[in-house]
N, CA, C and O of each residue as an XYZ file, in Angstrom:
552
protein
N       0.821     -1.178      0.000
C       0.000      0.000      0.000
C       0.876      1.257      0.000
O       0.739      2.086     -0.900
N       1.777      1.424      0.988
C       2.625      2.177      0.573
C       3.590      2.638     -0.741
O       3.802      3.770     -1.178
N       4.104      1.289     -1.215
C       4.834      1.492     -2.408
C       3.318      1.868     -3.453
O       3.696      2.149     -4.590
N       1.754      1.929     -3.318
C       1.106      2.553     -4.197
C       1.001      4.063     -4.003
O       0.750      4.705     -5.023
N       1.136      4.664     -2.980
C       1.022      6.028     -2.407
C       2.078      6.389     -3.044
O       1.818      6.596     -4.230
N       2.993      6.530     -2.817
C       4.740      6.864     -2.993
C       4.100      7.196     -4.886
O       3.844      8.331     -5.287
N       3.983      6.080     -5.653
C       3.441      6.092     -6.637
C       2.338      7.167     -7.280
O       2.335      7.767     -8.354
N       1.440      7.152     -6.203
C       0.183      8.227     -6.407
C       0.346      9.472     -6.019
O      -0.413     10.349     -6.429
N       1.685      9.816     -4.900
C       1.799     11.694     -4.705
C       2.371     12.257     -6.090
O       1.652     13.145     -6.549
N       3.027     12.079     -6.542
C       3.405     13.236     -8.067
C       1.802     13.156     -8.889
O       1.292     14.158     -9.390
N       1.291     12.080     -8.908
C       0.271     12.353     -9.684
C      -0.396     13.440     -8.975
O      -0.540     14.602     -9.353
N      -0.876     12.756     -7.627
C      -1.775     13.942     -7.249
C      -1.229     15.411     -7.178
O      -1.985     16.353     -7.417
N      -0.010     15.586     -6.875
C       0.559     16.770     -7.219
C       0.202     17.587     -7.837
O      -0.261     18.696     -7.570
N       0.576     16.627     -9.502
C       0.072     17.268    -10.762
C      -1.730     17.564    -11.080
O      -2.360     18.179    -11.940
N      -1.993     16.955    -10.171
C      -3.566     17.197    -10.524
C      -4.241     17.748     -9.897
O      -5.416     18.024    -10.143
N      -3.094     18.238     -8.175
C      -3.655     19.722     -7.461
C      -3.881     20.855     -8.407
O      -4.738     21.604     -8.875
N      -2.846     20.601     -8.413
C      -1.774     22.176     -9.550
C      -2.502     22.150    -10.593
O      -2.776     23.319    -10.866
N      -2.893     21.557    -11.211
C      -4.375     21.185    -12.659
C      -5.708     21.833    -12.190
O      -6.390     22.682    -12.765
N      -5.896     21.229    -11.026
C      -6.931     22.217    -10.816
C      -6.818     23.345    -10.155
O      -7.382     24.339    -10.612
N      -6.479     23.384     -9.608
C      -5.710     25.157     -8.909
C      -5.825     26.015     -9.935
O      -6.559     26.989     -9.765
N      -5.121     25.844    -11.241
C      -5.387     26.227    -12.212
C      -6.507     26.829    -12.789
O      -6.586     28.043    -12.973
N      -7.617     25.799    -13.162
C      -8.571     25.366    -13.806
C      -9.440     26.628    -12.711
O     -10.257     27.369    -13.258
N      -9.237     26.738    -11.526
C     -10.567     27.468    -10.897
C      -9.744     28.846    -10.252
O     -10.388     29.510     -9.441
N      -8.376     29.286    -10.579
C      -7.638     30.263    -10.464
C      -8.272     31.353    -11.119
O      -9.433     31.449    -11.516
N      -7.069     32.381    -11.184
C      -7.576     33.646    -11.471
C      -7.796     34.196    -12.828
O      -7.114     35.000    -13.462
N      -9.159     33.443    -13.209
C      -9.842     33.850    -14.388
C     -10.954     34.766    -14.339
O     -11.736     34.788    -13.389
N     -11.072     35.799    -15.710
C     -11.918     36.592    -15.507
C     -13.663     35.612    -15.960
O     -13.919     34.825    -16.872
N     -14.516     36.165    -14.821
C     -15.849     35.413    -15.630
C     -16.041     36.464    -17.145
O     -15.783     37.609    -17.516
N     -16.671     35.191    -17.667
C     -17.357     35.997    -19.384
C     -18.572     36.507    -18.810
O     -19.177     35.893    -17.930
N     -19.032     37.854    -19.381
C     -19.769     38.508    -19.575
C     -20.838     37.659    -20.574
O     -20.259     36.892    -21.343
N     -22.111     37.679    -20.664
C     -22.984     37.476    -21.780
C     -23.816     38.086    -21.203
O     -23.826     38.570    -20.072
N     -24.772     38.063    -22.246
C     -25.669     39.111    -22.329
C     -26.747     38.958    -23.971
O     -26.346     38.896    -25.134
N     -27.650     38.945    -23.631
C     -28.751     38.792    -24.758
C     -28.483     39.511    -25.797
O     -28.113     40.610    -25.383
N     -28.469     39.469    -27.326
C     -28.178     40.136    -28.439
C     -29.633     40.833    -28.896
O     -30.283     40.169    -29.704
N     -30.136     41.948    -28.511
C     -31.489     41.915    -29.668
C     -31.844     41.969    -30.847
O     -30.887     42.300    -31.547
N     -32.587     41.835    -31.315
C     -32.894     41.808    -32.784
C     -32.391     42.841    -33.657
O     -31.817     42.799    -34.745
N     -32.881     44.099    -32.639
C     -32.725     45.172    -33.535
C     -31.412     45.670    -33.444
O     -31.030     46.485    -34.284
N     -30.671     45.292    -32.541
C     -29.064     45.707    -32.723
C     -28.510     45.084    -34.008
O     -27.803     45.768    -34.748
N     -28.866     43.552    -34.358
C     -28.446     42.769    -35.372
C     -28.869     43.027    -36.638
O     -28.175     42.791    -37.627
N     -30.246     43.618    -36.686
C     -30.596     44.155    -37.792
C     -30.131     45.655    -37.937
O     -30.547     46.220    -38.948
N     -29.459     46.271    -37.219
C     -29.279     47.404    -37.788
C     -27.884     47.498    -38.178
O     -27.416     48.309    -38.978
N     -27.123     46.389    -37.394
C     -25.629     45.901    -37.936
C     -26.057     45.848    -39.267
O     -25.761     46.763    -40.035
N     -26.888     44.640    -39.725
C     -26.798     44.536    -41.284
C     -27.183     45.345    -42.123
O     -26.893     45.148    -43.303
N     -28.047     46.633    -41.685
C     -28.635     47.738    -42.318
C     -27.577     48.734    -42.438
O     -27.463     49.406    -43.463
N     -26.869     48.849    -41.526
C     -25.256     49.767    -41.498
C     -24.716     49.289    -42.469
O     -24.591     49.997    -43.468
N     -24.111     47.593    -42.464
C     -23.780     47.339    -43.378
C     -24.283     46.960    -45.227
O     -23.503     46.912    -46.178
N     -25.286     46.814    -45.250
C     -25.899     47.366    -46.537
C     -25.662     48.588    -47.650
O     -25.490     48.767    -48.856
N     -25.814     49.515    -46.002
C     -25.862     51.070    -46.324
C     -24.390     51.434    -46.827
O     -24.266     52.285    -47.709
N     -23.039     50.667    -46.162
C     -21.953     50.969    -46.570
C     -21.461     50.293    -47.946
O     -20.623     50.868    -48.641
N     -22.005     49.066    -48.308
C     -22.156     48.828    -50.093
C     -22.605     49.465    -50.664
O     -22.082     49.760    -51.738
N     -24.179     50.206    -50.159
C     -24.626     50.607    -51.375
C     -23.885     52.449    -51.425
O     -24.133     53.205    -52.364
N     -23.437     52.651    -50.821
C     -22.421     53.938    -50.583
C     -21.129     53.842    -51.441
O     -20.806     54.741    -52.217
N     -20.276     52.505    -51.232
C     -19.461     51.615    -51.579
C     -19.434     51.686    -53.726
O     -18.544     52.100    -54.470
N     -20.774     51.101    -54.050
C     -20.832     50.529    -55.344
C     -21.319     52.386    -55.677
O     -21.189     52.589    -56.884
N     -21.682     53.338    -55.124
C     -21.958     54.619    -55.710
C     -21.205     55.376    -56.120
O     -21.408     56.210    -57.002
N     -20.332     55.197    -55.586
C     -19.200     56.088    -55.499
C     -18.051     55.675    -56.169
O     -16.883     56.063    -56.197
N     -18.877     54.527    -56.856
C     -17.786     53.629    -57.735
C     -18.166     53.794    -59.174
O     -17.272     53.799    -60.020
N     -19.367     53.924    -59.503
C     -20.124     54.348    -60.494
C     -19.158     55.374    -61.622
O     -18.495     56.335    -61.231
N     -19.248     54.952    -62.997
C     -18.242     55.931    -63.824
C     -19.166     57.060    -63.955
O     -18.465     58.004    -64.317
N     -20.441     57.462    -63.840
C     -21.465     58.848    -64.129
C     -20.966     59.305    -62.530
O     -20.178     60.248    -62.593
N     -21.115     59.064    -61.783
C     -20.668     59.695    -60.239
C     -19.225     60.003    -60.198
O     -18.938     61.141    -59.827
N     -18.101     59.067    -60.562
C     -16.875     59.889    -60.479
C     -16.606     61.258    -61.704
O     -15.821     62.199    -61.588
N     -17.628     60.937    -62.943
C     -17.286     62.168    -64.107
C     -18.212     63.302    -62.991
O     -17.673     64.408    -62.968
N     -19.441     63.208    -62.119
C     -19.561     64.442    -62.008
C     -18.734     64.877    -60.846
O     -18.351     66.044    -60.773
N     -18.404     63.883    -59.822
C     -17.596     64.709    -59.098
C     -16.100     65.390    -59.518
O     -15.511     66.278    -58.902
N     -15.781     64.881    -60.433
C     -14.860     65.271    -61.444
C     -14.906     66.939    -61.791
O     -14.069     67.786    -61.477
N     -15.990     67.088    -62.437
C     -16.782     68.129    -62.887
C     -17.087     68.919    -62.196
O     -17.522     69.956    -62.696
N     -17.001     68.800    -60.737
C     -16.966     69.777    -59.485
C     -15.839     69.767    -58.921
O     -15.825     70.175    -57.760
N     -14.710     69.369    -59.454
C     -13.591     69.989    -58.947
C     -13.412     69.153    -57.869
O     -12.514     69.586    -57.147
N     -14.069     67.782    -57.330
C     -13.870     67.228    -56.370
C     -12.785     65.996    -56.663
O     -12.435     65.869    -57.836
N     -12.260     65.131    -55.730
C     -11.517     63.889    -56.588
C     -11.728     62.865    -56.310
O     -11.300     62.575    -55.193
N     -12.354     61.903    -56.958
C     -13.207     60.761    -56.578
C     -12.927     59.854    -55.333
O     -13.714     59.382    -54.512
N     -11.294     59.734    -55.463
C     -10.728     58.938    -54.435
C     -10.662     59.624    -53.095
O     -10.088     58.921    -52.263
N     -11.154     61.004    -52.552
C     -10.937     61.698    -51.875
C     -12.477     61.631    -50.949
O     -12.817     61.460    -49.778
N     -13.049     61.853    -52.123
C     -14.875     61.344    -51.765
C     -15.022     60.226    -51.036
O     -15.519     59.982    -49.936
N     -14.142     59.183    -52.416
C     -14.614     57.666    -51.435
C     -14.230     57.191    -49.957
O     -14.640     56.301    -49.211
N     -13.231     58.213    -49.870
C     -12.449     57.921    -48.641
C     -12.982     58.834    -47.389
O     -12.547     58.687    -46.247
N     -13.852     59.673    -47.705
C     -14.636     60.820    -46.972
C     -15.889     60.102    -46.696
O     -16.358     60.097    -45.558
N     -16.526     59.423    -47.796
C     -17.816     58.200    -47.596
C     -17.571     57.429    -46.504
O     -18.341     57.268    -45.557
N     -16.232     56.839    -46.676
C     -15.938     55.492    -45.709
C     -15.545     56.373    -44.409
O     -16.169     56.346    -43.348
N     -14.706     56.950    -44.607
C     -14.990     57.720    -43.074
C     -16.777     58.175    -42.310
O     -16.880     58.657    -41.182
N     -17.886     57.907    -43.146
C     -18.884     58.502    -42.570
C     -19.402     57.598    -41.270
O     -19.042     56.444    -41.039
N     -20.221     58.295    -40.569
C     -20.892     57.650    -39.094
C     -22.133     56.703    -39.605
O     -22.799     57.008    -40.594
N     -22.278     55.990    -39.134
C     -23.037     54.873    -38.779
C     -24.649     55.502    -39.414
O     -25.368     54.962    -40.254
N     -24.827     56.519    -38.840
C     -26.220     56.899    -38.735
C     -26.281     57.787    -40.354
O     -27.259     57.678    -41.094
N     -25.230     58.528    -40.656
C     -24.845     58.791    -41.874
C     -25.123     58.346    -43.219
O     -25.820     58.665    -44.183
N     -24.101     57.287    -42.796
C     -24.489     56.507    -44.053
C     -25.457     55.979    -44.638
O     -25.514     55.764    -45.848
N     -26.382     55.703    -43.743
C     -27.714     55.098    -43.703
C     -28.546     55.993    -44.246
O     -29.495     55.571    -44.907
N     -28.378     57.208    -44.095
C     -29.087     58.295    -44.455
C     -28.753     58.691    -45.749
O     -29.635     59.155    -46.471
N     -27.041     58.516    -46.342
C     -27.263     58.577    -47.156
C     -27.387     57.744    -48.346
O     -27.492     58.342    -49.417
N     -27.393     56.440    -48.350
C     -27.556     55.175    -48.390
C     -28.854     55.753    -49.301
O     -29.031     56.171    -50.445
N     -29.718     55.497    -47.980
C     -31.591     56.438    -48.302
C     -31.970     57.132    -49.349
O     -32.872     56.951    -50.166
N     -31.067     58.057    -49.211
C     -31.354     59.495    -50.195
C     -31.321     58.842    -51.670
O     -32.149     59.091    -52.546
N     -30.193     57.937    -51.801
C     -29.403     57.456    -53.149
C     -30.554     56.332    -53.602
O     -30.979     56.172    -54.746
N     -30.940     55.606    -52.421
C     -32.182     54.588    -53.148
C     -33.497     55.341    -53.239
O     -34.376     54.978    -54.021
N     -33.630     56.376    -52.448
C     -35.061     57.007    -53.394
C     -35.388     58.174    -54.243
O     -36.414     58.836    -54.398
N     -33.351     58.251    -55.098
C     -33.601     59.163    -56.369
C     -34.079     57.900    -57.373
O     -33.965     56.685    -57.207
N     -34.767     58.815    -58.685
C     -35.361     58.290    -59.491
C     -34.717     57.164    -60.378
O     -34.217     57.944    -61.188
N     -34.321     55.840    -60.878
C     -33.420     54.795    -61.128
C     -33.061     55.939    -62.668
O     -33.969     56.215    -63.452
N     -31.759     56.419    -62.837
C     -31.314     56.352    -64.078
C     -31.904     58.038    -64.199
O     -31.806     58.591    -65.294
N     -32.338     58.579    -63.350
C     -32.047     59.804    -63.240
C     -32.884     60.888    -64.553
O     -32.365     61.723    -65.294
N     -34.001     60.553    -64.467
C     -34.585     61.224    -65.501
C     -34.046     62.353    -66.324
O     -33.942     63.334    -65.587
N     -33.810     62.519    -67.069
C     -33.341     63.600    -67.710
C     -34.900     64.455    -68.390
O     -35.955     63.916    -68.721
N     -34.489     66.101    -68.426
C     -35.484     66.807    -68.696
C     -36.254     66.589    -70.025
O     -37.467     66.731    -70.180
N     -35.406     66.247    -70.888
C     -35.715     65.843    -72.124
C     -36.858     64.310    -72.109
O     -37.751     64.125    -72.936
N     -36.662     63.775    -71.452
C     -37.530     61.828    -70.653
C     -39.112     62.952    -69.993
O     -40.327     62.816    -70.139
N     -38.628     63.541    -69.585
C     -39.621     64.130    -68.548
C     -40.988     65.017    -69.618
O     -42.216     64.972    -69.554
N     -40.091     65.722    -70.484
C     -40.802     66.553    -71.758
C     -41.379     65.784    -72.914
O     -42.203     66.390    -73.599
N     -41.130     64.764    -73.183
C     -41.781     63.400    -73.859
C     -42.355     62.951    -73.263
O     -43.004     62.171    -73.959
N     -42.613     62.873    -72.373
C     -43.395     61.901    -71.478
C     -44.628     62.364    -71.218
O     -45.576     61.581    -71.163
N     -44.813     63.976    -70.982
C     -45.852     64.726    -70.474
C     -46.768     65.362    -72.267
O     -47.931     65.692    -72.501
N     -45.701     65.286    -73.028
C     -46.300     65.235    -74.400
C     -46.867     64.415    -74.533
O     -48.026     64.751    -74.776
N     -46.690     63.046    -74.515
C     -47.557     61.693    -74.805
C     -48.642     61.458    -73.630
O     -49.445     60.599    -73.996
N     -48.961     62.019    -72.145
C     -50.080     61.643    -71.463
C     -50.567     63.067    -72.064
O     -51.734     63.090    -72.457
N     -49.804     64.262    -72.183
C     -51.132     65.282    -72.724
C     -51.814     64.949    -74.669
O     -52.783     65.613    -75.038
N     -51.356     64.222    -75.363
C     -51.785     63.560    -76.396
C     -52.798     62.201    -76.478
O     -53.518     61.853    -77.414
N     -52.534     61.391    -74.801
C     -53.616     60.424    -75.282
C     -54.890     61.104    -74.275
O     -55.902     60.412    -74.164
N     -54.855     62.219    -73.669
C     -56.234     62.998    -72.337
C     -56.472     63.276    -74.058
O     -57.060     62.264    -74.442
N     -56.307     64.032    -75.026
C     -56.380     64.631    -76.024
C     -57.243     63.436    -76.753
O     -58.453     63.354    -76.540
N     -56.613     62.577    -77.564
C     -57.409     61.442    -78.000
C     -58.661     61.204    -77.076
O     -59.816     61.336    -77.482
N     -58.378     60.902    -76.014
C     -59.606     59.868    -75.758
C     -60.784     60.894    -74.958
O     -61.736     60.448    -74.318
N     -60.430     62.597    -75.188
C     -61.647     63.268    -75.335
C     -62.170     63.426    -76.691
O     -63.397     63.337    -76.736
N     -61.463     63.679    -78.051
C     -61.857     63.527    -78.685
C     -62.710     62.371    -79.143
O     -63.767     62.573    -79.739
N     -62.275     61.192    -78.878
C     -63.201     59.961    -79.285
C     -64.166     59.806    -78.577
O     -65.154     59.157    -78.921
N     -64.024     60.402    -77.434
C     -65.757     60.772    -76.273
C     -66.433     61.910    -77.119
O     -67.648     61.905    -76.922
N     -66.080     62.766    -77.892
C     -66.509     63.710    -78.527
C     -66.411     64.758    -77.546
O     -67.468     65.380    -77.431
N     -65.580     65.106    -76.886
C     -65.805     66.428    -76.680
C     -65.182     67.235    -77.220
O     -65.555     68.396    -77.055
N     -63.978     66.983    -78.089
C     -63.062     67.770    -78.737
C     -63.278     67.247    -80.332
O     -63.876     66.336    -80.905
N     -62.472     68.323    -80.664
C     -62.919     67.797    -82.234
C     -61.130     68.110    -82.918
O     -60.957     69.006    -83.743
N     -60.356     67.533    -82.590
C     -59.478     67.993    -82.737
C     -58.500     67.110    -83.635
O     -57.702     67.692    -84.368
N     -58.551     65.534    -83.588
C     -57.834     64.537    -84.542
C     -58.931     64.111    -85.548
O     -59.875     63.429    -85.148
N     -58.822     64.540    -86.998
C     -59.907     63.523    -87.611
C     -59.643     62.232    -87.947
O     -60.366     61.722    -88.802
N     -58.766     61.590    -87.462
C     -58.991     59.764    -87.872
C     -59.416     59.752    -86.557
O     -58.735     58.813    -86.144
N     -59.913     60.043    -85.823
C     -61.274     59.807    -84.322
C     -62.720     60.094    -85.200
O     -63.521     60.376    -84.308
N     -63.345     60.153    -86.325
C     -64.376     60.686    -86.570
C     -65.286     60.116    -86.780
O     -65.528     60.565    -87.901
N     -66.129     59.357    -86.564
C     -66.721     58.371    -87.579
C     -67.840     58.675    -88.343
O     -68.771     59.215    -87.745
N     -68.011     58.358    -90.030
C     -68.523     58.415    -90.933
C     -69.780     58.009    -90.799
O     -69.903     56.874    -90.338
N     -70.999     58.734    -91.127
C     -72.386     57.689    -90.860
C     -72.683     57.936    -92.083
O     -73.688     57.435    -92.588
C-alpha cells in the first residue's frame, strides 16, 4: 500500500496544480442577450456601406464629381470615413432618387404623350374635335 502512495503523490501533485489552475484567477465571461434590432441594424449599417461603396464607384458619379472639382478617391475615402447613422441616411437618399435619373428631355416626352392620349380619348368621347382619324362616318 505504501509502495502505491509513494506512486500516487506526483500524480496527485500534478492534478492539485491542474486544478488550482482550472478554478484560479480567471476573468468570468460577460454574456448578455443580443437583440434583434441591434443585429438588424448591424446589417442595415452594413448594406448602407455597399450601397455607398458601389456609388461612389459608379463611372457617371466619379465624371460628375470630377466636374466639381472634387476627386473621386478623396470622396470615397470621406464616404468610408462617414458615421453609422450617416451613411444610412445617405444610403436612403441614393435609393429614393429616381433609377437612371430622368433627364429633362424623358420628362418633356413623357408629359407630351399623357397630354396627347387625355387629347385622344376626349376627342373619341366627342368632346373635342381635334384629330380627324377619331371621326366616324355615318
Amino acid at each position: 500500500m505504501k509502495r502505491f502512495c509513494r506512486m500516487l503523490r506526483p500524480l496527485s501533485l500534478i492534478l492539485a496544480v491542474y486544478v488550482f489552475l482550472l478554478s484560479g484567477p480567471q476573468q468570468a465571461a460577460m454574456a448578455a442577450l443580443v437583440g434583434t434590432d441591434s443585429v438588424m441594424d448591424a446589417a442595415r449599417v452594413q448594406n448602407a456601406r455597399e450601397t455607398v461603396r458601389a456609388l461612389m464607384a459608379r463611372d457617371d458619379v466619379q465624371a460628375a464629381l470630377m466636374r466639381q472639382g472634387i476627386d473621386p478617391a478623396e470622396a470615397a475615402a470621406r464616404a468610408e470615413a462617414l458615421s453609422d447613422a450617416e451613411t444610412v441616411r445617405l444610403a436612403d437618399a441614393a435609393q429614393a432618387l429616381p433609377a437612371g435619373g430622368a433627364s429633362a428631355v424623358l420628362i418633356i416626352v413623357g408629359a407630351l404623350v399623357l397630354v396627347f392620349i387625355i387629347l385622344l380619348i376626349t376627342d373619341i368621347l366627342g368632346y373635342t374635335s381635334l384629330f380627324p382619324f377619331t371621326k366616324h362616318h355615318r
